[in-house]
C-alpha positions as CSV (number, residue, x, y, z in Angstrom):
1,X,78.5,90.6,68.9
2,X,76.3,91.8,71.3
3,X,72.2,92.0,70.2
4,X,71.0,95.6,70.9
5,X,67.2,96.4,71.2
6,X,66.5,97.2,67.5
7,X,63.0,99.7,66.5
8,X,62.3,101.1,62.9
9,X,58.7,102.2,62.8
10,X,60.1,105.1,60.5
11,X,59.9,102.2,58.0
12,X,57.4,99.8,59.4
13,X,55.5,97.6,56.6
14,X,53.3,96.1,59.2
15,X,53.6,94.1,62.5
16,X,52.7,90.5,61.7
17,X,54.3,86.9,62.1
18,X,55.7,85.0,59.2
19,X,58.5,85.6,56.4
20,X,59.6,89.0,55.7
21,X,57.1,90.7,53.3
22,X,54.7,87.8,54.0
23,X,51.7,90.2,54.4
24,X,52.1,92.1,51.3
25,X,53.2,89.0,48.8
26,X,55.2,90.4,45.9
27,X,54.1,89.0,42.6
28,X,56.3,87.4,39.5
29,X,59.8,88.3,41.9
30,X,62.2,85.6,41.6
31,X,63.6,84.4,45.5
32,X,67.6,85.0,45.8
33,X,69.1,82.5,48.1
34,X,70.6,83.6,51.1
35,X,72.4,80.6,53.0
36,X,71.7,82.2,56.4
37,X,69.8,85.6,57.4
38,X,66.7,85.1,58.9
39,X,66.2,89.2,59.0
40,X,66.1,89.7,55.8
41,X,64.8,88.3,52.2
42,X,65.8,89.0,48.6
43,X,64.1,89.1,45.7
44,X,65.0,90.0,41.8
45,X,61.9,91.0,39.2
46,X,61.7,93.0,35.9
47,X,66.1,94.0,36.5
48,X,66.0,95.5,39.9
49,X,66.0,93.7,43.7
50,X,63.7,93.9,46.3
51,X,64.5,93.4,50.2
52,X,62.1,92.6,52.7
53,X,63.4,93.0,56.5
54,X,61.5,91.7,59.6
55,X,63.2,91.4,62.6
56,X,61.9,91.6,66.3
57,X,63.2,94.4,68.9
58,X,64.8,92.6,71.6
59,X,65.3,94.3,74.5
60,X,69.5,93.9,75.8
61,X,70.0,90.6,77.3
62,X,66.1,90.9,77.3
63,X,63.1,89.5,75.3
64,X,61.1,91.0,72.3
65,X,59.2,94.1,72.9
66,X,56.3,93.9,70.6
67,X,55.5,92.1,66.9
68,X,58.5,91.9,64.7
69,X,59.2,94.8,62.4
70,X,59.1,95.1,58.8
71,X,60.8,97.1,56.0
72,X,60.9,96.9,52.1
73,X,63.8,98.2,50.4
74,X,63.8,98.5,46.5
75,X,67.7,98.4,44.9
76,X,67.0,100.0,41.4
77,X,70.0,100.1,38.9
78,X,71.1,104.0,37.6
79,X,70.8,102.4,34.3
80,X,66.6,101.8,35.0
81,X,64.0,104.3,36.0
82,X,62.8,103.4,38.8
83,X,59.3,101.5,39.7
84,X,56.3,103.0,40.8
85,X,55.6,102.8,44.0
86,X,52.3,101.2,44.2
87,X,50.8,97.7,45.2
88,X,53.2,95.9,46.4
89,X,55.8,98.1,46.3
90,X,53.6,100.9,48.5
91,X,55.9,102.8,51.3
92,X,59.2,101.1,49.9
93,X,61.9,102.8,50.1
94,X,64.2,103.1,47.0
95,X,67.9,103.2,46.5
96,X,69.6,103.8,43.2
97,X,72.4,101.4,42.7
98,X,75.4,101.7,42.8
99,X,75.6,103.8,45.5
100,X,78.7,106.1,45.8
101,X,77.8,108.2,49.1
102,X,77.1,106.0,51.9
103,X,76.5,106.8,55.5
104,X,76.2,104.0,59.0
105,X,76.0,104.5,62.5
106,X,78.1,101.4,63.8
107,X,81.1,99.8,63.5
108,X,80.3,96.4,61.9
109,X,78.8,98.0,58.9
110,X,82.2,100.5,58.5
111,X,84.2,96.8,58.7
112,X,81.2,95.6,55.8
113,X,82.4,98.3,53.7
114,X,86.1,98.1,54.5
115,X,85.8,94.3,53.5
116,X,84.5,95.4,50.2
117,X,86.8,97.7,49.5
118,X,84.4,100.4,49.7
119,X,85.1,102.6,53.2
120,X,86.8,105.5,50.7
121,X,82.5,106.3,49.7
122,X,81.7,106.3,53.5
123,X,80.8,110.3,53.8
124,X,79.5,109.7,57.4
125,X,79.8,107.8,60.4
126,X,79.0,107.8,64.1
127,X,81.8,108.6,65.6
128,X,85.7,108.4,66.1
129,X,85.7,105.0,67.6
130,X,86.6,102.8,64.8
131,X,89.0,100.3,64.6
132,X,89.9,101.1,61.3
133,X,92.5,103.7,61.6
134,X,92.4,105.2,58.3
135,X,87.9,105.6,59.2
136,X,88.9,107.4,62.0
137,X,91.2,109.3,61.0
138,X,89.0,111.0,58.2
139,X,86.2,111.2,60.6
140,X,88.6,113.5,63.3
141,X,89.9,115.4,60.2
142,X,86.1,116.1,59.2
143,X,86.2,114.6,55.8
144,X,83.7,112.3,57.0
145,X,80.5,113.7,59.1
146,X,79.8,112.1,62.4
147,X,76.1,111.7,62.8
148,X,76.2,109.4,66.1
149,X,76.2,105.7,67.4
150,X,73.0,104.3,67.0
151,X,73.4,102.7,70.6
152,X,73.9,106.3,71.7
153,X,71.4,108.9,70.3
154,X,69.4,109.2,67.1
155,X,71.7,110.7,64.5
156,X,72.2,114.3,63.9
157,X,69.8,115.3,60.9
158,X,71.6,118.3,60.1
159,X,75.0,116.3,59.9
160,X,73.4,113.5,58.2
161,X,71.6,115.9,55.5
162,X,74.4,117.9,54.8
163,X,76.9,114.7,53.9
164,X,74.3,114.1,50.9
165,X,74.5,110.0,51.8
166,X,73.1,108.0,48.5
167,X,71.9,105.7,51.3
168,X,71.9,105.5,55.5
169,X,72.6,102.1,56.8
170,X,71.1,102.6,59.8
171,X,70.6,100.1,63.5
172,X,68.4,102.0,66.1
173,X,69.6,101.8,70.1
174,X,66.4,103.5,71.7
175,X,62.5,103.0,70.5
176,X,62.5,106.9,71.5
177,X,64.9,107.6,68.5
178,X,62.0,106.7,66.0
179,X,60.6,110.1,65.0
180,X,64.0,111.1,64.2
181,X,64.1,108.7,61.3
182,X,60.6,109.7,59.8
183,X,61.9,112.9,59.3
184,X,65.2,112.1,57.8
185,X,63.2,110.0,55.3
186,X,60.5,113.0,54.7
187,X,63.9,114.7,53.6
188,X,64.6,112.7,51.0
189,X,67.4,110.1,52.6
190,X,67.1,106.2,51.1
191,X,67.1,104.9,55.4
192,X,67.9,101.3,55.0
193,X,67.3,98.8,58.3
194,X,70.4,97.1,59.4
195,X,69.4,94.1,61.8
196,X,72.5,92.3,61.8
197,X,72.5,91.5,65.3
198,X,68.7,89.8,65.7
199,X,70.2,86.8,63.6
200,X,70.0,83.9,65.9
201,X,73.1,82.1,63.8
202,X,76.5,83.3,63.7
203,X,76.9,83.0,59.7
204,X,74.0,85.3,59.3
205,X,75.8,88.6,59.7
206,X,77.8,87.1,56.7
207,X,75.4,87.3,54.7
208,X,75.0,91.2,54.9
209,X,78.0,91.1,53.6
210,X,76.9,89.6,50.5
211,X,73.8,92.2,51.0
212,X,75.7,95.6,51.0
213,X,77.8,94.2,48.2
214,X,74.3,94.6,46.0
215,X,74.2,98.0,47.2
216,X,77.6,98.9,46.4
217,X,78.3,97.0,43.1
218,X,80.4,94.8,44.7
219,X,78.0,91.6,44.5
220,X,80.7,89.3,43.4
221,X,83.3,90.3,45.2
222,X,80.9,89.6,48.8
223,X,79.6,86.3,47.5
224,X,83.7,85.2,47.1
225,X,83.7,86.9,50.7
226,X,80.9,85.0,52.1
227,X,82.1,81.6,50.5
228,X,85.8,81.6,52.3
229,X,84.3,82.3,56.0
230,X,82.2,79.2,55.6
231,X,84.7,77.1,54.4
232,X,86.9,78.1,56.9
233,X,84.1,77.1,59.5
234,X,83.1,74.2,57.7
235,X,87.5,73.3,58.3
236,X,87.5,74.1,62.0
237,X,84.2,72.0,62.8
238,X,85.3,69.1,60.9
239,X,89.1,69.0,63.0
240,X,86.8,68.8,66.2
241,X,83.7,66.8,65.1
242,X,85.2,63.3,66.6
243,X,86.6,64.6,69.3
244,X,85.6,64.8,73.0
245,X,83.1,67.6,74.2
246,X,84.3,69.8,76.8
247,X,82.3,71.4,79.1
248,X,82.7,75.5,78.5
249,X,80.9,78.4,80.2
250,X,80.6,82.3,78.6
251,X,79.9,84.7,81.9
252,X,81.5,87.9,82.4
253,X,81.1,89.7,85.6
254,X,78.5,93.0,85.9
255,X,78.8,93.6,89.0
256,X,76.8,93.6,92.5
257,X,76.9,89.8,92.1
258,X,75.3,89.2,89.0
259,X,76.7,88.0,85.5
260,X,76.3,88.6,81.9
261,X,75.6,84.7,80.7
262,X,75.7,83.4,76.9
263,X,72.5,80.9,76.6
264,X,71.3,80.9,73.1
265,X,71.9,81.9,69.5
266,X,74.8,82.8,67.6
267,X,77.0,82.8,70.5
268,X,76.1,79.5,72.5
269,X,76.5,78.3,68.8
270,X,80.0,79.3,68.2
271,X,80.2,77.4,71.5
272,X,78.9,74.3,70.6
273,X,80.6,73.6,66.9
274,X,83.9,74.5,68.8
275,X,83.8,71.4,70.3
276,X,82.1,72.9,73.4
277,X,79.0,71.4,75.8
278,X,77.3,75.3,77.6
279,X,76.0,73.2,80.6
280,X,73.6,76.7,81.0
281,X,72.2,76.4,77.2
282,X,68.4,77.2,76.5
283,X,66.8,77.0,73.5
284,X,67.4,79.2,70.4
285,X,64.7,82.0,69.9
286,X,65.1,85.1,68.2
287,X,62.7,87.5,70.1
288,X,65.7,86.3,73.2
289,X,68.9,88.3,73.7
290,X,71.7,85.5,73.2
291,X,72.8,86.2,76.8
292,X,71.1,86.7,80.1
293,X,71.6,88.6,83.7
294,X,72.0,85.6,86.4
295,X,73.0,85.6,90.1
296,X,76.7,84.2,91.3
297,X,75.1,81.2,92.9
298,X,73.1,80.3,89.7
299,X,76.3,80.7,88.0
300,X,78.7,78.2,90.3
301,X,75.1,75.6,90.4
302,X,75.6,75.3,86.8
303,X,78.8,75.9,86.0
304,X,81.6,74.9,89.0
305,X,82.7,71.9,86.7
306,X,82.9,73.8,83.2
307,X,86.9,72.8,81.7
308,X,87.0,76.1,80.3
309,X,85.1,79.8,80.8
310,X,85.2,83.0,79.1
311,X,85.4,84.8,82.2
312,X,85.8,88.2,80.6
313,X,85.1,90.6,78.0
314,X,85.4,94.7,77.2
315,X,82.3,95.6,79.5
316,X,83.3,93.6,82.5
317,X,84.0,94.1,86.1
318,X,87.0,93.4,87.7
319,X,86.1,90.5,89.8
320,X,88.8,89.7,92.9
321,X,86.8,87.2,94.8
322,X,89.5,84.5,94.8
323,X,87.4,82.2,97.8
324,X,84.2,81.7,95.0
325,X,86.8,81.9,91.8
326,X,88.4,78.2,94.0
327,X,84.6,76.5,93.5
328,X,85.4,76.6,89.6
329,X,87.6,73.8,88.0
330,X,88.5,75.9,85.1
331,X,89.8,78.4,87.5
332,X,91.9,75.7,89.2
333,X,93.2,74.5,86.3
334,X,93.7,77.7,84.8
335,X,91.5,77.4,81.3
336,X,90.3,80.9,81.7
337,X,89.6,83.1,78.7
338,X,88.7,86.9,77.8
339,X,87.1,88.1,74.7
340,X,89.7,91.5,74.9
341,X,91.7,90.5,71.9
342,X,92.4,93.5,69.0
343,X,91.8,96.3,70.6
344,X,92.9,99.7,70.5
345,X,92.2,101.3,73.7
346,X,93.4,104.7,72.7
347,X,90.6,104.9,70.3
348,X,88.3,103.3,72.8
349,X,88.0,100.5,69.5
350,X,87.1,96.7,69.5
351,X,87.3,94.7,66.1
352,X,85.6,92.1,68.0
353,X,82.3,94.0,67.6
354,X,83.3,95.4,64.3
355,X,84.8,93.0,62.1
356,X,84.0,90.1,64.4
357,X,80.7,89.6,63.8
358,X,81.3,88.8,59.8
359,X,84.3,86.8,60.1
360,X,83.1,84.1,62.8
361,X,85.6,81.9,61.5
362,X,88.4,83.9,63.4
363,X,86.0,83.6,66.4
364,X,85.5,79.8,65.8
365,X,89.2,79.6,65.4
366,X,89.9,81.0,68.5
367,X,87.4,78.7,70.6
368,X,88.5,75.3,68.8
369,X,92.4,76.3,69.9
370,X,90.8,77.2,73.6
371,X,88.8,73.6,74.1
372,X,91.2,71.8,71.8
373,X,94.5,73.3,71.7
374,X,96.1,70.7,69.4
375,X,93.6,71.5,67.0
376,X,94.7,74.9,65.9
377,X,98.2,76.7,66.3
378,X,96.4,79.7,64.7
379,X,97.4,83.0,66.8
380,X,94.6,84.2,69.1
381,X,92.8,87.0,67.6
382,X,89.9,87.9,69.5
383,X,89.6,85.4,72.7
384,X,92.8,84.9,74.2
385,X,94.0,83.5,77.7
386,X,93.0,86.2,80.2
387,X,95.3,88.3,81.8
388,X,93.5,89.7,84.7
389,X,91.3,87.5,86.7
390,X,93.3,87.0,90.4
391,X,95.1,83.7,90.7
392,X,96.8,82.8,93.7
């Protein structure tokens, strides 16, 4: 669940501060509650939905490059003809509903679909790395297109055209990738904004769940969905609400002596209802990356008396240096962690980036069972005792 720098000009409503939509206000629409997203807003007028985006781009493990983005996306049932696309509805974009042809360019959105029941109408994808064998599989076989990772490259327009997608669910790696999109919309291709990973909470990629379920016709099938990962979180925080707070730290290594540092957001969150104190927390903010690039001296200041660290992940650097490892109490007494768990490194696939970030409750899970392991007998899923860090 790692924030990416995020850009969609190609369906920019404007650049100013506020709600999503709040410059263009949409009259007589009725406001859908969504529990968490902060990117996103629904609305419902005269049968069909409206959904206003905003997000900032946020550079990786950097700050916000800019005003925050805006998008309008109008969800129109087959069984409707569709609005005019005037006033407030100007530069929408519209997608019939629905939709039986879909096409992403990352993995969460594949697991979105999977969870829904869905991934059979996926007719292209950005690449071969999924975690879901049966995805892959088509997409070596050529059933499904590959049009490329949006952390990569901008997607291949001829690819993309020729898969005939009802709708392109779309994140953005690159602000250079931007004129791509304008012409993929010019062609006729429904581009929806995907900004799962700008939510500053970690229950507000859930609610894209319930989001793409709209799309899909699968609306109560995602709010079920939805409903069972928060009661499962609302479970796990209660079983460690009275007990004592121990003192954790998330820092993988990146090499020539600096470290990849979890500060804010959705992941120092995760941290915190775990049971967890981050003694190098900052305040939440969603034009700031969740994490941050720090020095090995900052790190052992802050953290040399942390019970318990996340000391690696899937990007990290093997780190041997046994005389600084000593300085850390959760090295000595052996509380170290890796966020490594269900992989499949044949297909150079992680679930923790692809289904993790909508089922935070098996992340949650796995941190109440590291700070409190007689709270949980649950298996490890994602975060699980590292295997790797040198111990003498």
């Amino acid at each position: 669940m790692i924030r990416i720098a995020i850009f969609l000009a190609f369906v920019s409503l404007g650049a100013c501060e506020g709600q999503p939509g709040a410059d263009r206000d949409l009259v007589g629409a009725t406001v859908l509650e969504m529990a968490h997203a902060e990117t996103f807003r629904v609305y419902e007028r005269d049968g069909y939905r409206i959904v206003d985006f905003k997000a900032p781009v946020v550079s990786w493990g950097g700050d916000a490059k800019g005003a925050a983005q805006q998008a309008r996306v109008v969800l129109v049932p087959k069984t409707l003809d569709p609005p005019e696309l005037t006033g407030d509805l100007e530069h929408a974009v519209i997608v019939r509903t629905p939709v039986e042809r879909v096409a992403v360019n990352y993995g969460f959105l594949e697991a979105i679909l999977t969870t829904l029941n869905v991934e059979d109408r996926l007719v292209a994808v950005g690449g071969v790395k999924s975690y879901n064998d049966g995805i892959r599989a088509r997409a070596r076989s050529g059933d499904v297109a590959q049009v490329g990772y949006g952390w990569h490259a901008p997607p291949s327009i001829d690819t993309l055209i020729g898969a005939q997608p009802d709708v392109f669910f779309t994140v953005l790696g690159d602000l250079g990738h931007a004129e791509h999109y304008e012409r993929i919309k010019g062609l006729g291709v429904p581009i929806v904004p995907i900004f799962l990973e700008a939510e500053t909470t970690y229950m507000g990629p859930v609610d894209y769940v319930r989001l793409l379920g709209m799309f899909v016709g699968k609306e109560d099938e995602a709010n079920a969905y939805a409903d069972m990962v928060a009661e499962n979180v609302a479970v796990l925080k209660t079983r460690v609400a009275d007990r004592p707070k121990k003192q954790v730290l998330s820092a993988w290594f990146a090499g020539s002596g600096r470290w990849m540092v979890t500060i804010r957001n959705a992941e120092n969150q995760l941290l915190s209802d775990a049971g967890g104190v981050n003694p190098m927390a900052l305040q939440d903010d969603i034009r700031l990356d969740d994490f941050t690039r720090i020095g090995s001296e900052t790190l052992l200041a802050h953290g040399r008396d942390v019970d318990c660290w996340i000391i690696r992940d899937t990007h990290s650097q093997a780190f041997i240096d046994e005389d600084f490892l000593q300085h850390f109490k959760a090295w000595r007494d052996g509380c170290l962690f890796a966020s490594d768990g269900s992989t499949k490194p044949e297909a150079d696939a992680f679930d923790y980036y692809e289904t993790g970030p909508i089922r935070p409750d098996y992340v949650l899970r796995d941190l109440v069972r590291m700070l409190h392991p007689d709270a949980s007998s649950a298996p490890f899923k994602y975060i699980q005792p590292d295997s790797e860090t040198p111990r003498s």
